[in-house]
C-alpha positions, 0 to 999 in steps of 0.5 A, a space after each residue: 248402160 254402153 261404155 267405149 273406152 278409148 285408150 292409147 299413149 300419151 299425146 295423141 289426142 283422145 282427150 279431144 276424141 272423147 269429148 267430141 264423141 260424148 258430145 255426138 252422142 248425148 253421153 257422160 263422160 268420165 276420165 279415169 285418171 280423174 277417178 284413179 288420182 285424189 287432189 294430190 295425183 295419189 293412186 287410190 287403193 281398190 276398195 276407194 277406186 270402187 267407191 268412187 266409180 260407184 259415186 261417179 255412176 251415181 253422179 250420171 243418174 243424177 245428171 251431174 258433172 262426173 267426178 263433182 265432190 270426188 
């Protein structure tokens, strides 16, 4: 699988460029922060951050929404 990852500061619209490109492209899209944060916008540990890009990378072959159940 391809990856692009689009970065940069804060308020310059690569929310808006990433979904637009997703949608050209037919491809999933992930936000890290979604990932990285649990429901109270706690960092998680490493060993937590890997399992859940794991489940994220399970959700596309599944072809569910990215980040459901995290």
């Amino acid at each position: 699988m391809h990856r692009i990852a689009i970065t940069g500061c804060g308020n310059r619209a690569k929310s808006a460029l990433d979904r637009q490109l997703a949608q050209l492209l037919d491809a999933p899209l992930t936000h890290l922060d979604a990932i990285y944060h649990d429901k109270h916008w706690t960092g998680r540990d490493a060993n937590a951050l890997l399992d859940a890009l794991r489940m994220d990378v399970t959700a596309f072959a599944e072809h569910r929404e990215p980040g459901d159940g995290l």
